[in-house]
C-alpha positions as CSV (number, residue, x, y, z in Angstrom):
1,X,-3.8,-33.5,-7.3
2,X,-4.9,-33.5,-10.3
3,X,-9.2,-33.5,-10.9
4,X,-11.4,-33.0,-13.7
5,X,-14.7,-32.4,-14.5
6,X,-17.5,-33.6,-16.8
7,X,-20.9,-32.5,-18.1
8,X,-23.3,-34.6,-19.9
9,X,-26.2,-31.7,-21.0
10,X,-29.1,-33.8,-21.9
11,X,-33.1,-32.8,-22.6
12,X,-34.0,-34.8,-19.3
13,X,-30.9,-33.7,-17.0
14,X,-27.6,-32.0,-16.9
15,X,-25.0,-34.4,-15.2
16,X,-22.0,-33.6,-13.8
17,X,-19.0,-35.6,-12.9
18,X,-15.5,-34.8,-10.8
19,X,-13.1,-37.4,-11.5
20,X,-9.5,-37.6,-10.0
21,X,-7.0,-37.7,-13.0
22,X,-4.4,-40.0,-11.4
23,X,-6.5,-43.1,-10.4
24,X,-8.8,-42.1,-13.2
25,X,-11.7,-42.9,-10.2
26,X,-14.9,-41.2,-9.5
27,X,-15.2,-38.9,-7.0
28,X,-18.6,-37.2,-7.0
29,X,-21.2,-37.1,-9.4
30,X,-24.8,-35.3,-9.2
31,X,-27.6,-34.4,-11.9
32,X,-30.2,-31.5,-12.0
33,X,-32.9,-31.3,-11.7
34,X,-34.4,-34.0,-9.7
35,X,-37.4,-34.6,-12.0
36,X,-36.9,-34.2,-15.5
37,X,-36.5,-31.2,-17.6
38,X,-39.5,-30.1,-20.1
39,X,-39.5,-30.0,-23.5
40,X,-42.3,-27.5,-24.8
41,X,-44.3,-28.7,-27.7
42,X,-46.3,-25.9,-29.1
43,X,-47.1,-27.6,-32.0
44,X,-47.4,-31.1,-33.4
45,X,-43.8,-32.6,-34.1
46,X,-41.7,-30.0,-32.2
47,X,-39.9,-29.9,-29.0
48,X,-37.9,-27.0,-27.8
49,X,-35.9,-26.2,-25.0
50,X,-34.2,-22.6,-23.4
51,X,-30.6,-23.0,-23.7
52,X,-30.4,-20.8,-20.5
53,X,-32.0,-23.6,-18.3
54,X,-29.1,-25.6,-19.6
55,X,-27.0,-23.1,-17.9
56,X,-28.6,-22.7,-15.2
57,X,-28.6,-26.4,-14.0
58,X,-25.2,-26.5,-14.3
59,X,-24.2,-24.4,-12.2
60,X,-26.3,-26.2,-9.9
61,X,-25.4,-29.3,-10.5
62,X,-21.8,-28.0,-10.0
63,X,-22.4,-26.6,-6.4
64,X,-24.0,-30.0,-5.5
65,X,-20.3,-31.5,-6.6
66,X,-18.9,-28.8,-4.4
67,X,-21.3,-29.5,-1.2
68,X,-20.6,-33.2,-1.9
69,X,-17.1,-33.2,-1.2
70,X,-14.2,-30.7,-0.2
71,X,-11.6,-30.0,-3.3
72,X,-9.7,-26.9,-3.9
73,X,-10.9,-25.2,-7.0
74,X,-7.0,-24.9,-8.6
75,X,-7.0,-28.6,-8.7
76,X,-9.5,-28.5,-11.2
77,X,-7.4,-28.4,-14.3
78,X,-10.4,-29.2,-17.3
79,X,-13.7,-29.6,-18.2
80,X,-15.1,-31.7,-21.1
81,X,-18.6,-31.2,-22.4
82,X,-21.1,-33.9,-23.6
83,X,-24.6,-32.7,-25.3
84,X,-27.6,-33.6,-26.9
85,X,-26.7,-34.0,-30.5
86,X,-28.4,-31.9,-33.4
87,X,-29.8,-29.3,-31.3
88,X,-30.4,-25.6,-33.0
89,X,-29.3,-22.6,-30.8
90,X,-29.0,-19.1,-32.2
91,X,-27.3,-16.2,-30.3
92,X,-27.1,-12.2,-31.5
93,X,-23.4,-10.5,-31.2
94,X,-24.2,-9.9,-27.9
95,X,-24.7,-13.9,-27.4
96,X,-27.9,-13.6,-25.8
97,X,-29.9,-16.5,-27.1
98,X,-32.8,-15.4,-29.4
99,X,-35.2,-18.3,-29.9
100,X,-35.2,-21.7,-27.6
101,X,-33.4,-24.3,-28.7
102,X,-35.0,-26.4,-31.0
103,X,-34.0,-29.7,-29.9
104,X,-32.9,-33.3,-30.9
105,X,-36.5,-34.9,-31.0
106,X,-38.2,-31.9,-33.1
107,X,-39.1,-32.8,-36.4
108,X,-40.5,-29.7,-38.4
109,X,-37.8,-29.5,-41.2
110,X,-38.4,-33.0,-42.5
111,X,-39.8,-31.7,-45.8
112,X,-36.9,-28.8,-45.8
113,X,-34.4,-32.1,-45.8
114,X,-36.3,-34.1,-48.2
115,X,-36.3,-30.9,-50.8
116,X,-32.9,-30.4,-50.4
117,X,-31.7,-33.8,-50.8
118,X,-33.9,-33.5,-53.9
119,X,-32.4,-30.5,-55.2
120,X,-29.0,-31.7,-54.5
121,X,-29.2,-35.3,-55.7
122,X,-29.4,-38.2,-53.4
123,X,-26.2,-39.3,-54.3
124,X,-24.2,-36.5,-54.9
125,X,-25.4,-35.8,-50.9
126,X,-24.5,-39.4,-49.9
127,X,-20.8,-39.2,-51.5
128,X,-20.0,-36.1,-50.3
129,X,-21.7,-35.4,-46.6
130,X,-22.5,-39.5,-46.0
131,X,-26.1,-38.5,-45.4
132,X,-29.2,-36.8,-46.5
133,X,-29.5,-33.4,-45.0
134,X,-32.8,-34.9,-43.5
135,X,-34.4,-33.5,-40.0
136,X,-30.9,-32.0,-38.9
137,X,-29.6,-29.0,-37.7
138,X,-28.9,-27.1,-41.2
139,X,-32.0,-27.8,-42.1
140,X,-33.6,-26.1,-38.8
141,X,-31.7,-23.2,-39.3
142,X,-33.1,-23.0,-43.1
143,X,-36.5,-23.4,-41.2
144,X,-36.0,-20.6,-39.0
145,X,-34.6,-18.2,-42.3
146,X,-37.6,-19.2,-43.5
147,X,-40.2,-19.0,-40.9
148,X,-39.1,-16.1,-38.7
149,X,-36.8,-13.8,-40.8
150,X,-36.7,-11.3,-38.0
151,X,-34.9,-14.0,-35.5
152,X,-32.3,-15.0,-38.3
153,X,-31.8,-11.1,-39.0
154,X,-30.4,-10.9,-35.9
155,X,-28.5,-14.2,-35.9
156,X,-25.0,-13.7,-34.9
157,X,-23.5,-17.9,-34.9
158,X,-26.0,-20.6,-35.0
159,X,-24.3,-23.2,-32.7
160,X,-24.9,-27.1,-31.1
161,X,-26.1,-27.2,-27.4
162,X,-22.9,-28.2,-26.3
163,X,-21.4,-25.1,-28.1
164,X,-23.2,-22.6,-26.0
165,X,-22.4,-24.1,-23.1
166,X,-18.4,-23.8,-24.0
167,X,-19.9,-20.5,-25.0
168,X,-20.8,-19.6,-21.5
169,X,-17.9,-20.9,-20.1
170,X,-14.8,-19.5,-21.8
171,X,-16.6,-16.4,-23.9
172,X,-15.6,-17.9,-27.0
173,X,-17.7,-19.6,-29.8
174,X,-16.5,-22.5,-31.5
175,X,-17.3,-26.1,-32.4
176,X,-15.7,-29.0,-33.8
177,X,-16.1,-31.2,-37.1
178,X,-17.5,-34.1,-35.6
179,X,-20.1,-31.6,-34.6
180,X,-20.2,-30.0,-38.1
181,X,-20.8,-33.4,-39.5
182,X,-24.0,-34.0,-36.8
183,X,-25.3,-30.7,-38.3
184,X,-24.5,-32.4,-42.0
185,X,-22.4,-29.5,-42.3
186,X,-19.0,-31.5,-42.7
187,X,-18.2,-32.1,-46.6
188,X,-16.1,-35.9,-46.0
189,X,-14.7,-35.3,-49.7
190,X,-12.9,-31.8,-48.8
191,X,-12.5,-32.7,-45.0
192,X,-14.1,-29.1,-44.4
193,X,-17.1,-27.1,-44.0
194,X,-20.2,-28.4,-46.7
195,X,-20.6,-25.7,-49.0
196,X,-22.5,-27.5,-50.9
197,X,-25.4,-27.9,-48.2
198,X,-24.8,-23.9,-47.1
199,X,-25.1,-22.9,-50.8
200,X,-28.2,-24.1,-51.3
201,X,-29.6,-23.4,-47.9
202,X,-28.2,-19.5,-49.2
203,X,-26.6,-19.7,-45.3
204,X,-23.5,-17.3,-44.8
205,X,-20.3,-19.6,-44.0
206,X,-20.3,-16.6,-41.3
207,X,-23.1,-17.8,-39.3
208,X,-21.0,-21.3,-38.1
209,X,-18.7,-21.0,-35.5
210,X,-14.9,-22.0,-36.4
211,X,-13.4,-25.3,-36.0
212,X,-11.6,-26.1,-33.1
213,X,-10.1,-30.0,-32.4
214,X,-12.4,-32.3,-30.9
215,X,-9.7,-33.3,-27.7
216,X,-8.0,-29.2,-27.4
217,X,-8.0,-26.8,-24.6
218,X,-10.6,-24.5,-26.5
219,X,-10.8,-21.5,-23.8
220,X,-10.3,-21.1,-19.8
221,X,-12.8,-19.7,-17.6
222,X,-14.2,-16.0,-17.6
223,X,-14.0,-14.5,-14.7
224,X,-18.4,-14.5,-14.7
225,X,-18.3,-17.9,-15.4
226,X,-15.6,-19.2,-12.8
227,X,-17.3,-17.2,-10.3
228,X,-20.7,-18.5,-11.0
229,X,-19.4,-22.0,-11.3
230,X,-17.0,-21.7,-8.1
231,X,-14.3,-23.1,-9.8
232,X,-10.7,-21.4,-10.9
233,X,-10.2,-19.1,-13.6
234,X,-7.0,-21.2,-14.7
235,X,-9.3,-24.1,-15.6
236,X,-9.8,-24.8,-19.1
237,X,-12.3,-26.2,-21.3
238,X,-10.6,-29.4,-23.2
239,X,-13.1,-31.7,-25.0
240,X,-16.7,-31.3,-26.2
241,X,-19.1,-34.2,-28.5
242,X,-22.3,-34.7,-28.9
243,X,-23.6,-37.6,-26.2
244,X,-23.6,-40.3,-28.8
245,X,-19.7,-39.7,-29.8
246,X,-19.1,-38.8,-26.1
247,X,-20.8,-42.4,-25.3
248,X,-18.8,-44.2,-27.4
249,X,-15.8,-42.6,-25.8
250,X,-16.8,-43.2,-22.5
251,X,-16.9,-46.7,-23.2
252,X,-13.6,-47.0,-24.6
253,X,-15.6,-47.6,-28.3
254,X,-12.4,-45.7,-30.4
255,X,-11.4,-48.8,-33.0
256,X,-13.6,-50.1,-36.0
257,X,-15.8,-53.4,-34.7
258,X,-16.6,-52.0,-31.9
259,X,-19.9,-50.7,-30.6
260,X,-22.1,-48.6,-27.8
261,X,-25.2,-48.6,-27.0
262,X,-27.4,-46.2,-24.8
263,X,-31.4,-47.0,-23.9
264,X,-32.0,-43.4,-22.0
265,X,-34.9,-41.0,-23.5
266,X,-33.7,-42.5,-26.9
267,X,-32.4,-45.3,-27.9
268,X,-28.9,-45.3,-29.8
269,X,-26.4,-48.0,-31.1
270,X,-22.6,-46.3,-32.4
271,X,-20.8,-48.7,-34.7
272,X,-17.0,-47.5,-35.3
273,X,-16.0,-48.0,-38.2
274,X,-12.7,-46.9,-40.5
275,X,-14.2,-46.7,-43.5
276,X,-16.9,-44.8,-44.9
277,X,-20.0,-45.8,-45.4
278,X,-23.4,-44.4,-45.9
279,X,-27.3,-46.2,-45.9
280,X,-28.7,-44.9,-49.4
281,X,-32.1,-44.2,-47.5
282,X,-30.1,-42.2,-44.8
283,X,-32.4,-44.4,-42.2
284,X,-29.1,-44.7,-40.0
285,X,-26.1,-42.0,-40.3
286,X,-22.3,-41.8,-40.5
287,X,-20.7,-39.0,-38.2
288,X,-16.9,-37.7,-37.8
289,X,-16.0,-40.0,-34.7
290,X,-14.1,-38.2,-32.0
291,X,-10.5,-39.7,-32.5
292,X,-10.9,-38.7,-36.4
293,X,-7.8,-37.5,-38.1
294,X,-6.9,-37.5,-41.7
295,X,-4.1,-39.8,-41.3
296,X,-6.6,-42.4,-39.0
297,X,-9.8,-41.8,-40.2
298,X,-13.0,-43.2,-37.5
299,X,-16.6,-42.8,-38.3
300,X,-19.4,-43.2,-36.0
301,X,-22.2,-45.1,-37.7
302,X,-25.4,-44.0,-35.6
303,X,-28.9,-45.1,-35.2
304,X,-30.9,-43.4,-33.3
305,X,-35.1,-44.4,-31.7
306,X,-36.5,-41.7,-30.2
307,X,-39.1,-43.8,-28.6
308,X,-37.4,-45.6,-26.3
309,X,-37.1,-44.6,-22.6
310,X,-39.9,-41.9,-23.8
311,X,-42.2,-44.9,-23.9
312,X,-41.0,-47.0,-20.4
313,X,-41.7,-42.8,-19.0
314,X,-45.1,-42.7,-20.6
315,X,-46.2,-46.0,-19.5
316,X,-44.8,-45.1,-15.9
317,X,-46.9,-41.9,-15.8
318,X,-50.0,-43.0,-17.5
319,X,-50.7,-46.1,-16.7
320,X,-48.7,-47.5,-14.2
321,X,-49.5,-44.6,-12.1
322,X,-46.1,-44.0,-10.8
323,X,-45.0,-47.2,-10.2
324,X,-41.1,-47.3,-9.4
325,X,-39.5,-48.8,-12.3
326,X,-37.9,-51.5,-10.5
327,X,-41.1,-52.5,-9.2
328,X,-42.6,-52.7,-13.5
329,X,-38.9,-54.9,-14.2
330,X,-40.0,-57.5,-11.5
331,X,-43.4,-57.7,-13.1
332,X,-42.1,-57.5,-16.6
333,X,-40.4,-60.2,-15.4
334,X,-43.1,-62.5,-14.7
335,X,-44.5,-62.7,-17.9
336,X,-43.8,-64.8,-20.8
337,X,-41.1,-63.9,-23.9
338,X,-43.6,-62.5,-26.5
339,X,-45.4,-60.8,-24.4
340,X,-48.8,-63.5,-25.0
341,X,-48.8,-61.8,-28.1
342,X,-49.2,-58.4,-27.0
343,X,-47.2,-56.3,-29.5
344,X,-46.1,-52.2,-28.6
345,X,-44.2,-50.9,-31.3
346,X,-42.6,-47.9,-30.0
347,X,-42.8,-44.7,-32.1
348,X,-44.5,-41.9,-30.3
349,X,-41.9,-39.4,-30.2
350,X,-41.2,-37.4,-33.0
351,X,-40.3,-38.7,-36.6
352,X,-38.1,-41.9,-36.7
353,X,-34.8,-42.0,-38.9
354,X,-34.6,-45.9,-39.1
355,X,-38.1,-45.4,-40.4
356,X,-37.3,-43.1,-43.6
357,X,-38.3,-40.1,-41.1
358,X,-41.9,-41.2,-40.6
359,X,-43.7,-40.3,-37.6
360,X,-46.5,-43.2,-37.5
361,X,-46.7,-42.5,-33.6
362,X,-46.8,-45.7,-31.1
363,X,-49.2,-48.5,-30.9
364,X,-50.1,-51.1,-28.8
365,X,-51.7,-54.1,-30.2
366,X,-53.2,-57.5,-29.8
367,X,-54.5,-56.8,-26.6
368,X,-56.3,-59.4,-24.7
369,X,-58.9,-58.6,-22.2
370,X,-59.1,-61.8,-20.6
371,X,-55.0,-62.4,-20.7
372,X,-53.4,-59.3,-20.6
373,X,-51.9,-57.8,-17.7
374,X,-50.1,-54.9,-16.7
375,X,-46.8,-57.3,-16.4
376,X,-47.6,-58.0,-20.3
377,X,-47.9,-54.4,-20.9
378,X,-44.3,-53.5,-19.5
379,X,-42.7,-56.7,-20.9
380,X,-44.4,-55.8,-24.2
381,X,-42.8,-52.0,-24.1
382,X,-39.3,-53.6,-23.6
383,X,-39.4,-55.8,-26.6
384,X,-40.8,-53.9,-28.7
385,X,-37.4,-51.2,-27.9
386,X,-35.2,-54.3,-28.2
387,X,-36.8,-55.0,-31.3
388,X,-36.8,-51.6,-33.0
389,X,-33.3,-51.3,-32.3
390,X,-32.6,-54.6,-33.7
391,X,-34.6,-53.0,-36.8
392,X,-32.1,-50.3,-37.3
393,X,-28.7,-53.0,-36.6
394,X,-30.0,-54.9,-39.7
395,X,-29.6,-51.5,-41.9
396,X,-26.0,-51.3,-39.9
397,X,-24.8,-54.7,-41.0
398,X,-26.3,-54.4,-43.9
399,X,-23.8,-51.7,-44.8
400,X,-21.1,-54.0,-44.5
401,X,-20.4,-53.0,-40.7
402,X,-19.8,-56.3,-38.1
403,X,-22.0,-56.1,-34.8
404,X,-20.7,-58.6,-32.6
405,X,-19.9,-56.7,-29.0
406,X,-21.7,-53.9,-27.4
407,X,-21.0,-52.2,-25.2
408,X,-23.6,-50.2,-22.5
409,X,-23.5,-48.4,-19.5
410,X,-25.4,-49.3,-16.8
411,X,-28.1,-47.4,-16.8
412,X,-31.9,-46.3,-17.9
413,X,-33.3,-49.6,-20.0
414,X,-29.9,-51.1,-19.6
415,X,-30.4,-51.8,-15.6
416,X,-33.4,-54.2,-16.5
417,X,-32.0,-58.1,-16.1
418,X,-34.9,-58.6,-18.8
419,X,-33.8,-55.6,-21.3
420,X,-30.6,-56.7,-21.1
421,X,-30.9,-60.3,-22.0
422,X,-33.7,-59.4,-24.5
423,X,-31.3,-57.4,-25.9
424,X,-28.5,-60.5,-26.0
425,X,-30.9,-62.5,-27.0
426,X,-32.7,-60.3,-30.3
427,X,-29.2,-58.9,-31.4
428,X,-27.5,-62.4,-31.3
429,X,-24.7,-59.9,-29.3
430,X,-22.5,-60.2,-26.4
431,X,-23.9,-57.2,-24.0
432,X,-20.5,-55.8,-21.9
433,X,-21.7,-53.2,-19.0
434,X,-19.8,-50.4,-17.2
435,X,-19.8,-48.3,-14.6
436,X,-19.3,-45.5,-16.1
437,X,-21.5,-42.4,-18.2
438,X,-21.6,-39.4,-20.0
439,X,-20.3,-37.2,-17.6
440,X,-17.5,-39.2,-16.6
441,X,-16.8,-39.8,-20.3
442,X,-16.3,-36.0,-21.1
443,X,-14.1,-35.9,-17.7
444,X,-11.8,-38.0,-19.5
445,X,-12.0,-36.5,-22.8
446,X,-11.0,-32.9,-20.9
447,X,-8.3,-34.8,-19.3
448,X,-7.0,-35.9,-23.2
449,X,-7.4,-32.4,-24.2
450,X,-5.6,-30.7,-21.9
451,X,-2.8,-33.3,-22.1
452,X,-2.7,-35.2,-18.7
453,X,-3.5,-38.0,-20.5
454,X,-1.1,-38.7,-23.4
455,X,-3.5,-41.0,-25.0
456,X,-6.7,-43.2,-24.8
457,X,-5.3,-46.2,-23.4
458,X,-3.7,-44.4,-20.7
459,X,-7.7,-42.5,-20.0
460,X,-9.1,-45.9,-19.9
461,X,-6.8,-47.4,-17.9
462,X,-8.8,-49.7,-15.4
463,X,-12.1,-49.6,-16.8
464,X,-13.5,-52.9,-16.8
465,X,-16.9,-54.9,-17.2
466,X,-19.2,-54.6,-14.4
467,X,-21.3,-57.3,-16.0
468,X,-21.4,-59.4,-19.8
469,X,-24.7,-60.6,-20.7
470,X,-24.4,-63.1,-23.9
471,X,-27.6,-64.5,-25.5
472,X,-29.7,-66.7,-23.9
473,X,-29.9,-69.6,-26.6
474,X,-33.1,-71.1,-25.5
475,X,-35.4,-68.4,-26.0
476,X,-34.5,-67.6,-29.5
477,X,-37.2,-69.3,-30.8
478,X,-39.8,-67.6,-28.6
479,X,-38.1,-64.1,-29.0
480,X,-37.9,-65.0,-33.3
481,X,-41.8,-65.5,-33.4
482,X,-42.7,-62.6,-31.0
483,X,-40.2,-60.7,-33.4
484,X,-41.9,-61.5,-36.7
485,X,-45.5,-60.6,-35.2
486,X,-43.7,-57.3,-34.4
487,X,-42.7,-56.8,-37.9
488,X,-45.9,-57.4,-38.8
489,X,-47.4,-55.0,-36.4
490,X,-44.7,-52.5,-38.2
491,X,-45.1,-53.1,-41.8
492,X,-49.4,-52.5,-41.4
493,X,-48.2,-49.2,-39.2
494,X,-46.4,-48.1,-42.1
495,X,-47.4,-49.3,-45.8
């Protein structure tokens, strides 16, 4: 037997997932913790995390696989690693980690970005790295050079989330160019390392890991980390990508035309596409896809809402006083398409690309004492995600890229009946859902890697549509005005 396994190393959770390599069928999955992880804020517009808690959940999560089912450790031939994208973590020679991570949703080098792309020239940036070096993770690292010169005195590699947890596992340091190009490190022109960004940040080409192929066995096991994992020194670690990429693969989204979608503590649509392409205002950004070569070249063109489960969590907490979440989709539910006019646009967790990298925070308007209810209130949250995500697919096809297929697993937003039509419905797209997440994604990535698959088709081989949601025709009138008050409610948020 033949079994692999998958991590999906978010902000909220760390997933893990075993997966038998011959029927290509789950066998276990768990996450950890139970409630969610916490992201410390210590000032306005940042959010950091300890890369060790990372760790240390999953080797939890790993002996709740093992407690869940009996499997001989040998059999265990890969793992594949999914990870919050854009994430900053720093490690000494002795790779002990010395800052937390500053994570996906933190927004304190926006103006570091916006001088550089200055500097630089809009266009020269756009030609060469398909983006501006905005709020990303060479511009976090300038921030810390800048802001604590005694941490980057000490700086050994600078490294993605997902790298230090490859890190931990096989003892070796290493990423891979699709996660170069989520750092806006990846030069699209030279195919290599962007010089150009690492010049003018004045950051040593030293401090970056190498390069190692997206789908390669990058490392097996230490002996410390097989033992604190329970799993066999012989296994190796095969696949890493950043969850977006690692979605999108999960899926079976590989070919240009086709799309993913997640709704979890973000909100993300990945368009494939194999040409490049860039938005001049960088409000949506093209990344090295994870079947990239030079011979077949595949971008992912990403747009990412921060707000988005973040809100449906807030709302849960704070006014709907801990409601399950199935119990606010039934009342959701039971009010009208437009909410009665009640209008939430979304934007309350950290700056927003799709927004020029504005941080207007949420707001909730047109409230109606003698109307409004709390089932207006949740249905209002969930359009108002639908149609901030439809916000950023308008800069996506505006670029020249088709939307007409999405796929989504089933999860987070995307197990609402009323998300997903809304969804349909506001996109004008044909919804497919699966079975299937990050975890189990990277499962089959590792199993590419390490060569028990000899391609994608044979990975994917009986994944199918647990549902297909098209729009629903007759409320696209309703869902068109409620829309256009929503722009409305944007444009005032943000002249």
């Amino acid at each position: 037997m033949a079994l692999l396994i998958g991590y999906d190393i978010g902000s909220s959770a760390i997933k893990a997932a075993l997966l038998d390599a011959d029927t290509g069928k789950l066998i276990a999955s768990c996450a950890s913790p139970a409630t969610e992880l916490a992201i410390d804020s210590a000032a306005p517009g940042w959010a950091e995390q300890p890369p060790s808690l990372w760790w240390e959940h999953v080797k939890i999560a790993t002996a709740q696989i093992r407690d869940s089912i009996r499997f001989d450790a040998d059999d265990v031939k890969a793992i594949g690693i999914s990870y919050q994208m854009h994430g900053l973590v720093l490690v000494d020679e002795a790779h002990r980690v010395l800052r937390p991570s500053i994570i996906w949703c933190d927004s304190r080098a926006v103006d570091i970005g916006r001088e550089a792309a200055d500097a630089l020239g809009r266009t020269r940036c756009l030609e060469r790295l398909l983006n501006l070096p905005g709020n990303f993770t060479a511009s976090r690292l300038k921030w810390v050079m800048d802001n604590e010169p005694a941490v980057y005195a000490r700086l050994h590699k600078a490294m993605l989330p997902g790298d230090y947890i490859a890190m931990k596992m096989t003892g070796e340091i290493a990423t891979t160019p699709s996660g170069l190009s989520e750092g806006i490190l990846w030069d699209f022109e030279d195919q290599g390392m962007a010089r150009v960004v690492l010049d003018h940040y004045a950051i040593g080409e030293d401090k970056l890991p190498g390069v190692v192929p997206t789908f390669s066995v990058q490392g097996e096991l230490t002996p410390r980390a097989a033992e604190e994992l329970g799993l066999s020194r012989r296994t190796v670690v095969a696949y890493r990508a950043g969850d977006q990429p690692n979605n999108a693969l999960a899926l079976n989204v590989l070919q240009p035309g086709e799309v993913a979608a997640t709704a979890g503590t973000s909100g993300v649509v990945y368009a494939v596409s194999a040409v490049r392409a860039f938005d001049r205002d960088s409000r949506v950004n093209t990344f090295v896809h994870v079947n990239h070569s030079d011979d077949d070249a595949r971008y992912g063109v990403l747009l990412c809402m921060n707000g988005t489960g973040s809100l449906n969590r807030w709302i849960n907490k704070t006014l709907a006083r801990g409601m399950s979440y199935d119990a606010m989709n039934d009342l959701a539910a039971g009010a009208p398409v437009g909410s009665a006019g009640l209008v939430i646009l979304p934007y309350g967790n950290g700056a927003e690309r799709t927004l020029g990298n504005q941080d207007p925070g949420a707001c909730i308007g047109g409230v109606d004492f003698n109307r409004h209810g709390l089932g207006h209130l949740f249905r209002a949250a969930q359009e108002g995600i639908v149609f901030a995500l439809d916000h950023g697919l308008q800069i996506v096809r505006d670029m020249g890229i088709e939307v007409h297929t999405v796929r989504a697993g089933r999860a987070n937003m995307f197990l609402s009946q009323l998300f997903q039509s809304a969804f349909a419905t506001v996109t004008g797209t044909r919804v497919e859902l699966f079975n299937t997440d990050g975890a189990q994604g990277a499962a089959r990535g590792a199993g590419i890697g390490c060569g028990i698959y000899g391609d994608t088709t044979e990975a994917f081989e009986g994944l199918e549509a647990a549902a297909v949601i098209e729009p629903d025709h007759s409320a696209t009138a309703s869902y068109n005005e409620a829309r256009a008050r929503w722009s409305d409610a944007l444009h005032n948020l943000t002249a």
